[in-house]
PAKOLNU-752929 format. One line per field, with one value per atom (N, C-alpha, C): residue number from 0; residue in three letters; atom name; x, y, z. Coordinates in Angstrom, 1 decimal, always signed. Each point is the difference from the previous one (the first is absolute). Example, Ala and Ser with C-alpha at 12.3 -4.5 7.8 and 13.67 -1.06 7.14 Angstrom:
<kolkols>
num = c(0/0/0/1/1/1)
residu = c(Ala/Ala/Ala/Ser/Ser/Ser)
atome = c(N/CA/C/N/CA/C)
X = c(+13.2/-0.9/+0.9/-0.4/+0.9/-0.8)
Y = c(-5.7/+1.2/+1.2/+1.1/+1.1/+1.1)
Z = c(+7.8/+0.0/+0.0/-0.7/+0.0/+0.8)
</kolkols>
This chain:
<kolkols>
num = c(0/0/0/1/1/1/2/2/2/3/3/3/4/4/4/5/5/5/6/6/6/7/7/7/8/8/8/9/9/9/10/10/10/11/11/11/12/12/12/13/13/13/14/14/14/15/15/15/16/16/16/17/17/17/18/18/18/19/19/19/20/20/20/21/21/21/22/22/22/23/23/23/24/24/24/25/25/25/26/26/26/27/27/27/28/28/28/29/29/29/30/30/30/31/31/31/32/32/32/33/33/33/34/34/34/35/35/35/36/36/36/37/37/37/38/38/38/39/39/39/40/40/40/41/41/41/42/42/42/43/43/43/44/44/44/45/45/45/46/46/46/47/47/47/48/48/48/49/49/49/50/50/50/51/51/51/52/52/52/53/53/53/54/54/54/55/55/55/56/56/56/57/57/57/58/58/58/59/59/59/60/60/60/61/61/61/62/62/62/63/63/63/64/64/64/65/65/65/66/66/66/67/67/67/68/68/68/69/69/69/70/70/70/71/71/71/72/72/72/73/73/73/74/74/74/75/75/75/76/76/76/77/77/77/78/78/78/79/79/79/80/80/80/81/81/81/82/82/82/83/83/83/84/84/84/85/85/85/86/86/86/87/87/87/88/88/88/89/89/89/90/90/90/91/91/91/92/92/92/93/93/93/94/94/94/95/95/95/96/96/96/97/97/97/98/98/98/99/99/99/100/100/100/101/101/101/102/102/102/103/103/103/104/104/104/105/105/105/106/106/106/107/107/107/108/108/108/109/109/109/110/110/110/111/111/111/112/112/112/113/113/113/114/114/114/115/115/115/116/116/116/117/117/117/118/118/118/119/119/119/120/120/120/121/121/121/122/122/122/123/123/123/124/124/124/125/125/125/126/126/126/127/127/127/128/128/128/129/129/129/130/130/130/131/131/131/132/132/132/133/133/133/134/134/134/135/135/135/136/136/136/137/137/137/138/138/138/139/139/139/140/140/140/141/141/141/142/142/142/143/143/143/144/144/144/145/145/145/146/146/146/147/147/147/148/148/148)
residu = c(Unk/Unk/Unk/Unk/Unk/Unk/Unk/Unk/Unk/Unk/Unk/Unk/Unk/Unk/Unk/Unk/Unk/Unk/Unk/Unk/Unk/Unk/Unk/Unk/Unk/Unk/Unk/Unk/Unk/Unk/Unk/Unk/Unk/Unk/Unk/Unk/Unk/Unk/Unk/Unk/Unk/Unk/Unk/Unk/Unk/Unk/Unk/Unk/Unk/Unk/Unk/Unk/Unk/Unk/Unk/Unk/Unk/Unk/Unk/Unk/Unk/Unk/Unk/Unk/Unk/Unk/Unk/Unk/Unk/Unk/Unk/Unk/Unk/Unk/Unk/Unk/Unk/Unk/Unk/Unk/Unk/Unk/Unk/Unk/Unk/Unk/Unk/Unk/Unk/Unk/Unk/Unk/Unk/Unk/Unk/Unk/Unk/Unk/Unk/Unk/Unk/Unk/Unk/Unk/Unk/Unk/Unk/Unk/Unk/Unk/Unk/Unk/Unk/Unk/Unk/Unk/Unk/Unk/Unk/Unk/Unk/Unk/Unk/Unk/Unk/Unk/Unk/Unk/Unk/Unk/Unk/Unk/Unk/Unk/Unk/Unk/Unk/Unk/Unk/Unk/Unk/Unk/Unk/Unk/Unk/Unk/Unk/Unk/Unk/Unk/Unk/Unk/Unk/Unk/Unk/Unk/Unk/Unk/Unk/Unk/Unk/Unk/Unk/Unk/Unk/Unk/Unk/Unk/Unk/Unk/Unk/Unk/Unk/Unk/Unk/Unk/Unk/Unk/Unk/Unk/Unk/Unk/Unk/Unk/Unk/Unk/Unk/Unk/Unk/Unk/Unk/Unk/Unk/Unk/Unk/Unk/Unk/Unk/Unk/Unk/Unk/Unk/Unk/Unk/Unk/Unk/Unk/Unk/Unk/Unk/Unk/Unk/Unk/Unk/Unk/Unk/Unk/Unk/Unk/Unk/Unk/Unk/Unk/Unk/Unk/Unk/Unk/Unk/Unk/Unk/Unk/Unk/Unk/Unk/Unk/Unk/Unk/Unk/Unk/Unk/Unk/Unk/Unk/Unk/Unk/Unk/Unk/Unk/Unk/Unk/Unk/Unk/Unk/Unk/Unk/Unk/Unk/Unk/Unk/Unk/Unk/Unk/Unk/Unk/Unk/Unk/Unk/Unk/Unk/Unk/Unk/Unk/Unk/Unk/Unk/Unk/Unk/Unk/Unk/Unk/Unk/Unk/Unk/Unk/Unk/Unk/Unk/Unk/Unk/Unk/Unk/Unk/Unk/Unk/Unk/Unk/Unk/Unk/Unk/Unk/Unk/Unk/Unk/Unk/Unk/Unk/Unk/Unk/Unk/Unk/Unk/Unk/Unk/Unk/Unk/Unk/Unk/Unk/Unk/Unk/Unk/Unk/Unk/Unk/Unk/Unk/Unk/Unk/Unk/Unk/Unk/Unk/Unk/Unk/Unk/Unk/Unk/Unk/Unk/Unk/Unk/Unk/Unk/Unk/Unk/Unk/Unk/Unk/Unk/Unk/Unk/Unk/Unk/Unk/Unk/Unk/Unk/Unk/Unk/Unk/Unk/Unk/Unk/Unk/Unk/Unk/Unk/Unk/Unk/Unk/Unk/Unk/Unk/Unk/Unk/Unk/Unk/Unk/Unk/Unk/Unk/Unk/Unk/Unk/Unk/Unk/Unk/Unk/Unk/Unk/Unk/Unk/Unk/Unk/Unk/Unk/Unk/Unk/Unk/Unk/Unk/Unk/Unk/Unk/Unk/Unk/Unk/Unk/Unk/Unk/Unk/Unk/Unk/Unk/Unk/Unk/Unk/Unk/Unk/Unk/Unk/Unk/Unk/Unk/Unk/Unk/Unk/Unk/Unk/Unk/Unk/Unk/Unk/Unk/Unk/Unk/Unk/Unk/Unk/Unk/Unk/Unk/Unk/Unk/Unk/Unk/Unk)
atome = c(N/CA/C/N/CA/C/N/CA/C/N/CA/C/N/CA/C/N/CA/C/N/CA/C/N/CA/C/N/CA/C/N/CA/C/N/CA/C/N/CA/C/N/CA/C/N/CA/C/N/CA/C/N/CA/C/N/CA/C/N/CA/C/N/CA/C/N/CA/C/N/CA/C/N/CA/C/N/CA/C/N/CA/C/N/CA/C/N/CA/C/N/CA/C/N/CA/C/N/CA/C/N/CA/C/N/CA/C/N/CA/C/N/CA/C/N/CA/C/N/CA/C/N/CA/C/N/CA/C/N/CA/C/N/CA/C/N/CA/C/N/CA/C/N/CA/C/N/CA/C/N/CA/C/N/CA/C/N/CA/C/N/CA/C/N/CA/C/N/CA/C/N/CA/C/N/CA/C/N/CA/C/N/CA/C/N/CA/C/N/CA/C/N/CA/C/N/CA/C/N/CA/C/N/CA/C/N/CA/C/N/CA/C/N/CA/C/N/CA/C/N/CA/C/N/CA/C/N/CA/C/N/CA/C/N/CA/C/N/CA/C/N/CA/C/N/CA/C/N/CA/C/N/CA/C/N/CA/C/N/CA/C/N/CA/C/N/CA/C/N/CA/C/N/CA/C/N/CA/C/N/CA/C/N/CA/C/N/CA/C/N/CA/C/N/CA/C/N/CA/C/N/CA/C/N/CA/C/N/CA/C/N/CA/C/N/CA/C/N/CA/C/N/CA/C/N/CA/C/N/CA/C/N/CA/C/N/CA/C/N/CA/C/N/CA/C/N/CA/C/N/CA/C/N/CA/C/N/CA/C/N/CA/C/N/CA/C/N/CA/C/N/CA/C/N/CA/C/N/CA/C/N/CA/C/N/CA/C/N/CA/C/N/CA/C/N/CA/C/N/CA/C/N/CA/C/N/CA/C/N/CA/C/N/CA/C/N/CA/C/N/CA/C/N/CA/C/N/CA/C/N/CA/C/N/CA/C/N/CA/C/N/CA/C/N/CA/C/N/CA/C/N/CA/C/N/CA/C/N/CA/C/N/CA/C/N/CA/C/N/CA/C/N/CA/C/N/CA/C/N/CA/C/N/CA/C/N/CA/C/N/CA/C/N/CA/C/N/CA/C/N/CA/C/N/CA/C/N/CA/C/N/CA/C/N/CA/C/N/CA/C)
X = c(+0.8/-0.8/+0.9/-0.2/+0.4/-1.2/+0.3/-0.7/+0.2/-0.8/-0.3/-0.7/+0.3/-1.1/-0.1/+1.0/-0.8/+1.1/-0.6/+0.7/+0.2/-0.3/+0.5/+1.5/-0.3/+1.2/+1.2/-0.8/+1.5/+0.4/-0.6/+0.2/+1.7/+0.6/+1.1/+0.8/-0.3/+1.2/-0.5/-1.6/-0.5/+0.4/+0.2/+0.4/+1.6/+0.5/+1.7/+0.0/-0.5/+0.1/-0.9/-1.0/-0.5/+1.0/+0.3/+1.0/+1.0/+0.8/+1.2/-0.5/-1.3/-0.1/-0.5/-0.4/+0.0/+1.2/+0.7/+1.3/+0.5/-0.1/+0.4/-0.5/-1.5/-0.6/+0.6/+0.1/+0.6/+1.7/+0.6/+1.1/-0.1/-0.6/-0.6/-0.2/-1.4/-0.4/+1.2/+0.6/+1.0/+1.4/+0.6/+1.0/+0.2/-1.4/-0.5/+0.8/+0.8/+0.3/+1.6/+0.2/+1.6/+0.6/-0.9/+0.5/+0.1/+1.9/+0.8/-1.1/-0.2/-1.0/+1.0/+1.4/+0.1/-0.7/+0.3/-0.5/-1.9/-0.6/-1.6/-0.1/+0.8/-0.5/+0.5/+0.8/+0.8/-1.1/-0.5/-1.1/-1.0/-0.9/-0.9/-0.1/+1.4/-0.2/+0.4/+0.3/+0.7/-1.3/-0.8/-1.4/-1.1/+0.2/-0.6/-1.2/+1.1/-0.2/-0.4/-1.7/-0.3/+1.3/-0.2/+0.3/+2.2/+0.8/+1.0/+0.7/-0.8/+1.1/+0.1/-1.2/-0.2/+1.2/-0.4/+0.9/+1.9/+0.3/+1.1/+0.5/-1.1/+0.2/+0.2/-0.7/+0.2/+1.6/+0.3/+0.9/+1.6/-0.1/+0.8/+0.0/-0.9/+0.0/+0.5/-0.5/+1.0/+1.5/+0.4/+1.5/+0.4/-0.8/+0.5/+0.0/-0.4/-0.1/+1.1/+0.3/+1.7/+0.9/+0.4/+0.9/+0.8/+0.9/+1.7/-0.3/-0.8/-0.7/+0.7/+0.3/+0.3/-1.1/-0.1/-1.4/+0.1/-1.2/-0.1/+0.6/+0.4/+0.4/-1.2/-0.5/-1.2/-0.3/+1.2/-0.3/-0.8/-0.1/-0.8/-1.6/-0.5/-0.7/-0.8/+0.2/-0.4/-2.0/+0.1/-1.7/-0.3/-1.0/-0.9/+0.4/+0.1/+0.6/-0.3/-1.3/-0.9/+0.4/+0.5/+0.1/+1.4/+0.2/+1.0/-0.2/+0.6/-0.5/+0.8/+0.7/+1.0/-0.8/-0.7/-0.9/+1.0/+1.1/+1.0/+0.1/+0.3/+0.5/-0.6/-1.5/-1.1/+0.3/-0.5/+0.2/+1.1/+1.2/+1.0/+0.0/-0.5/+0.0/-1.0/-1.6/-0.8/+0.8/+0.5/+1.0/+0.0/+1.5/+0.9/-0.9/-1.0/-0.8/-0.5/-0.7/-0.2/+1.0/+1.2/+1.1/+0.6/+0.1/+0.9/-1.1/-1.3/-1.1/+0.0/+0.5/-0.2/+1.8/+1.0/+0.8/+0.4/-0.6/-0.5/-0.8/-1.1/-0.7/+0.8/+0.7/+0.8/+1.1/+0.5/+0.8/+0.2/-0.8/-0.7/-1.5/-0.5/-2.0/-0.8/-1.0/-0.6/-0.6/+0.0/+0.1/+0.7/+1.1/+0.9/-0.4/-0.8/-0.3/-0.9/-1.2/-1.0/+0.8/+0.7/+0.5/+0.7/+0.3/+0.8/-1.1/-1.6/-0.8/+0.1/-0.5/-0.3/+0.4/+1.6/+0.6/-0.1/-0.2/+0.4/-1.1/-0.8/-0.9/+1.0/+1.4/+0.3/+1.6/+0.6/+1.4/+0.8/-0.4/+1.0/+0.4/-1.3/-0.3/+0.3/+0.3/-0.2/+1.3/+1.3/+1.1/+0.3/+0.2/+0.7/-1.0/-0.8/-1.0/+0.9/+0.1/+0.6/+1.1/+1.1/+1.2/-0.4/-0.7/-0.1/-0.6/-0.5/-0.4/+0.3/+1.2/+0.7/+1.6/-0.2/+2.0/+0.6/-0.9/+0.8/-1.1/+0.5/-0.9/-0.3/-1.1/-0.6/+0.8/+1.2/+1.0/+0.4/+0.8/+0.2/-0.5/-1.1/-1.7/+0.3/-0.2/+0.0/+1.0/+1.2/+1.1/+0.1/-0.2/-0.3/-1.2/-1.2/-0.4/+0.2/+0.7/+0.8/+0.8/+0.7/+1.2/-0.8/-1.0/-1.4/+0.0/-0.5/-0.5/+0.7)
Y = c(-1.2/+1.2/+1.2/+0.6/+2.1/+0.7/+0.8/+1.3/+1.1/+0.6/+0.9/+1.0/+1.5/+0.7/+0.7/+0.1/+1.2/-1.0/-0.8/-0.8/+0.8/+1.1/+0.9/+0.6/+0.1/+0.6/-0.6/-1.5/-0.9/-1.1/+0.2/-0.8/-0.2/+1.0/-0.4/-0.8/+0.2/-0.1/-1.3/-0.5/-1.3/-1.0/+0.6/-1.3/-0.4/+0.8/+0.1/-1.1/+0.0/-0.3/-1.7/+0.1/-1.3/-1.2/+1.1/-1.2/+0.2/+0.6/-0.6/-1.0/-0.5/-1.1/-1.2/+0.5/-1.2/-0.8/+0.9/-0.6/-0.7/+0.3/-0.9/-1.0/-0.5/-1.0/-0.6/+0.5/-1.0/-0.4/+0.4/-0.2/-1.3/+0.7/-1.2/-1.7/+0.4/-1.1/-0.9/+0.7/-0.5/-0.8/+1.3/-0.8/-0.4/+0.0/+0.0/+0.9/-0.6/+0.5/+0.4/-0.3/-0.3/+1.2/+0.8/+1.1/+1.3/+0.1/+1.0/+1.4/+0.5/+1.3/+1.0/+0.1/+0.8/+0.3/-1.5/-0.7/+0.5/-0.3/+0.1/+1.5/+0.7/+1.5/+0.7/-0.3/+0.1/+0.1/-1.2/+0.0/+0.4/+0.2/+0.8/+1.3/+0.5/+1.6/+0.2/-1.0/+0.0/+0.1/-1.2/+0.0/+0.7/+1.0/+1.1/+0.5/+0.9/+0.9/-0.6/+0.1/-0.1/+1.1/+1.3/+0.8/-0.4/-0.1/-0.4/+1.0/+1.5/+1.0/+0.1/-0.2/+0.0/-0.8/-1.1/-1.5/+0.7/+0.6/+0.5/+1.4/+0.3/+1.5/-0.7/-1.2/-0.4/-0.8/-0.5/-0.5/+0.6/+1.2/+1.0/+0.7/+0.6/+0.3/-0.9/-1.4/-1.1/-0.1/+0.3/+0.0/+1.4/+1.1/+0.8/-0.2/-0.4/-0.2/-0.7/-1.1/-0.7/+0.9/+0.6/+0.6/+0.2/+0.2/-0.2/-0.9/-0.7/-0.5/-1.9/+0.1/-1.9/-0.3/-1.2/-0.6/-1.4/-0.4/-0.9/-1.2/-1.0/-1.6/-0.8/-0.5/-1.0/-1.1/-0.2/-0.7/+0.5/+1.2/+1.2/+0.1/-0.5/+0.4/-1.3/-1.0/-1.2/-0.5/+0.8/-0.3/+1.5/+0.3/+1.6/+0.6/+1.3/+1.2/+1.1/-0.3/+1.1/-0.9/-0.8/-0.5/+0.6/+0.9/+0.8/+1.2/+0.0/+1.2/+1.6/+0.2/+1.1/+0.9/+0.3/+0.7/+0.2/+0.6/+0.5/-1.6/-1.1/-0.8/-0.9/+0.4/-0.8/+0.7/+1.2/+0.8/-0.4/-0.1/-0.2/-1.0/-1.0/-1.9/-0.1/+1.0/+0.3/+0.6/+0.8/+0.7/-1.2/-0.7/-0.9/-0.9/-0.7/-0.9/-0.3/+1.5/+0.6/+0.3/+0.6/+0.2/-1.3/-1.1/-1.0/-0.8/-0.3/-0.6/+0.8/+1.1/+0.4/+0.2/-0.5/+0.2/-1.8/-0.8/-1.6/+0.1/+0.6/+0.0/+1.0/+0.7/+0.8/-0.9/-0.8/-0.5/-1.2/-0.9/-1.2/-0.4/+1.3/-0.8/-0.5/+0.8/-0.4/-1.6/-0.4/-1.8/-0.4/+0.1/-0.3/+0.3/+1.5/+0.3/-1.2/+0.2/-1.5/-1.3/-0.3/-1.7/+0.2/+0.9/+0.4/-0.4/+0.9/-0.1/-1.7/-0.6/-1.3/-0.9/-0.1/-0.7/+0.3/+0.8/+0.5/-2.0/-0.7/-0.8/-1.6/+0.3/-0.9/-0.3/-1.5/+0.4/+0.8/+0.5/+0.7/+1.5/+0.6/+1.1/+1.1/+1.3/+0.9/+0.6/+0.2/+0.3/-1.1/-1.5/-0.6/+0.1/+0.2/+0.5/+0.9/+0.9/+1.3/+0.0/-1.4/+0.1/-0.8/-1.0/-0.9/+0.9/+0.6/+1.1/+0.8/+0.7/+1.5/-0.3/-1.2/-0.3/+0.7/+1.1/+0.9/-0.5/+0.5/+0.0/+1.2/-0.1/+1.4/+0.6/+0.1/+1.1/+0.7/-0.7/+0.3/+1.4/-0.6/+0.6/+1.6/+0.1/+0.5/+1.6/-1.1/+0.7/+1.1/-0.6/+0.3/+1.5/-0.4/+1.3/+1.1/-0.2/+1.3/+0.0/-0.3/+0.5/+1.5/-0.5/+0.6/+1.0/+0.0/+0.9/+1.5)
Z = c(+0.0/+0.0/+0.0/-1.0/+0.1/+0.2/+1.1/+0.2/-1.0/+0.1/-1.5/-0.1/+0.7/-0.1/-1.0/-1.1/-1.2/-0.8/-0.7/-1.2/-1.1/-0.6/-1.1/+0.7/+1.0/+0.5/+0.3/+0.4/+0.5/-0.4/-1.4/-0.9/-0.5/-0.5/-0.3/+1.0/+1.3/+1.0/+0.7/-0.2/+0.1/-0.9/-1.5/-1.0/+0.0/+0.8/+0.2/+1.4/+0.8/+1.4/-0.4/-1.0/-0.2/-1.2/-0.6/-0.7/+1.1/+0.4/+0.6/+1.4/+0.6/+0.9/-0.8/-1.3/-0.9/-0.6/-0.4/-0.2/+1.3/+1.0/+1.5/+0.0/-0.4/+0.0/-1.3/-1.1/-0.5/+0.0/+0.5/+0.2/+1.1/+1.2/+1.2/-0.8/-0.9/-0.6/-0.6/-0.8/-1.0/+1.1/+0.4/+1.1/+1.1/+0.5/+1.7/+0.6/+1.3/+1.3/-0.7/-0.5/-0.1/-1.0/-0.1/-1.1/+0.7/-0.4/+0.8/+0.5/+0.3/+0.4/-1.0/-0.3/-1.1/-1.6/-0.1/-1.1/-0.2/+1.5/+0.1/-0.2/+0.9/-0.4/-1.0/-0.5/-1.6/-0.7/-0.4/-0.9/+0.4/+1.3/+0.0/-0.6/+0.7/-0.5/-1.1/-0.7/-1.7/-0.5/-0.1/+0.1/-0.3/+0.8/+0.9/-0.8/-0.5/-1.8/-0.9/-0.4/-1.4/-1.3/+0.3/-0.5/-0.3/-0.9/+0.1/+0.2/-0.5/+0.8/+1.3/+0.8/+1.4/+0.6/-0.8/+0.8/-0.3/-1.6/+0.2/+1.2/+0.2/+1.1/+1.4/+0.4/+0.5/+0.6/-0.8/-0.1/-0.2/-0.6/+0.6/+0.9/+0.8/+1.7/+0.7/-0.3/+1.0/-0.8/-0.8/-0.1/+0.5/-0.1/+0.7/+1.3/+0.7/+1.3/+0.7/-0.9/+0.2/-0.2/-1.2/-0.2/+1.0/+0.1/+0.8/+1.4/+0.2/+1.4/-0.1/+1.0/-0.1/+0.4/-1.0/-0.2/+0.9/+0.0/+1.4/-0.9/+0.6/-0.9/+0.3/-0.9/-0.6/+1.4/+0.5/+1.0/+1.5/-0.1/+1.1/-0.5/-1.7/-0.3/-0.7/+0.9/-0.3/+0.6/+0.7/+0.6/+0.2/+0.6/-0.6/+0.1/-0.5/-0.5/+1.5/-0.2/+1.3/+1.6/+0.0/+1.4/+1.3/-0.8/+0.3/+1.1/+0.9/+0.7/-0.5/-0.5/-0.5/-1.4/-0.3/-1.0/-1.3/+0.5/-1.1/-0.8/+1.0/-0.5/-0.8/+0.3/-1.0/-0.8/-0.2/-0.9/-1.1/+0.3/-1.4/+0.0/+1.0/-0.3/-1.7/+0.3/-1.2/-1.1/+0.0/-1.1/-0.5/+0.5/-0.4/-0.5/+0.1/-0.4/-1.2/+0.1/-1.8/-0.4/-0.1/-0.6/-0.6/+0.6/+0.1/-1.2/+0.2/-0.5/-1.5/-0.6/-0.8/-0.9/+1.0/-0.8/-0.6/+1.0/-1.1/-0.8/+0.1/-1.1/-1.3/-0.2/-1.1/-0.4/+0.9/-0.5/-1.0/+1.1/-0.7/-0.1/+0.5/-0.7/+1.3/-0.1/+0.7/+0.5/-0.8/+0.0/+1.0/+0.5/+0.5/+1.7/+0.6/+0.7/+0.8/-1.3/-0.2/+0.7/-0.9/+0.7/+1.4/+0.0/+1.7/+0.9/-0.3/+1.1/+0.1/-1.6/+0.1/+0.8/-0.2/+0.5/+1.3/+0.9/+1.6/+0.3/-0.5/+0.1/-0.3/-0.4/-0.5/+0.6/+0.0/+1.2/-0.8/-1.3/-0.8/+0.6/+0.0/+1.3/-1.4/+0.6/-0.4/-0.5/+1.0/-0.7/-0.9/+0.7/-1.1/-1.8/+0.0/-1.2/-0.4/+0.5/-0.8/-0.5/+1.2/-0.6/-1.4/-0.1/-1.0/-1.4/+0.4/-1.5/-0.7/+1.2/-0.5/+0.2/+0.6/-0.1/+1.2/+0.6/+0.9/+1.1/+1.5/+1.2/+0.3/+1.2/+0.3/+0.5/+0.6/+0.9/-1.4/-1.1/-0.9/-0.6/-0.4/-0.3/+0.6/+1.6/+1.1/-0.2/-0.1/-0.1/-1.6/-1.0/-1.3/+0.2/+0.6/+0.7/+0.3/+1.4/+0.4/-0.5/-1.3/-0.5/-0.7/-1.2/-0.7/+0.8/+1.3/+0.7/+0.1)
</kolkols>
């Protein structure tokens, strides 16, 4: 259930907020329990955006937001993003999520993203997926990033 008191009005910021818990559920669906919370909120807020400029506006605020900042290691951002008590530190854990979730997708295809969740379901799991597809691992990935940044 969403509350809703003037749907002309809150419409844009409802269809933003409804795809990105949709994308959750399907991520959920697809890789159950086992899919990194980077990875889950990566793609929600990749997601997000019908609109693909939005999703690109988006997606440079969270690179801006890293910019010159040491970014967390993937192993900090393995279960929920929000379970954090440090605000800042959700905060650029989300940056980095979408950042990171968008610089696999440019590199190698969004497909690849896809089998990541899949696999989180399978003993193959989710990094060794990625090493198996792109030849490279996520630190790699990571690191290749903040180089960009």
């Amino acid at each position: 259930r969403v509350p809703v008191e003037d749907l002309n009005q809150e419409k844009p910021e409802l269809e933003r907020v409804l795809r990105h818990e949709i994308a959750h559920a399907f991520v959920r669906e697809s890789g159950g329990n086992a899919v990194p919370g980077w990875l889950n909120e990566g793609l929600a807020q990749w997601l997000e955006q019908r609109d693909l400029g939005r999703r690109a506006e988006a997606i440079r605020s969270a690179r801006a937001k890293l910019k010159g900042k040491a970014l967390l290691p993937l192993e900090r951002m393995q279960k929920s993003l929000g379970d954090r008590s440090d605000d800042h530190e959700i905060a650029l854990a989300y940056a980095e999520s979408l950042a990171l979730t968008d610089a696999i997708e440019r590199a190698w295809g969004e497909r690849v993203l896809y089998e990541m969740v899949a696999a989180c379901r399978s003993a193959a799991g989710c990094d060794q997926t990625f090493r198996l597809r792109t030849g490279s691992d996520l630190q790699t990935a990571l690191s290749d990033m903040q180089r960009e940044l």
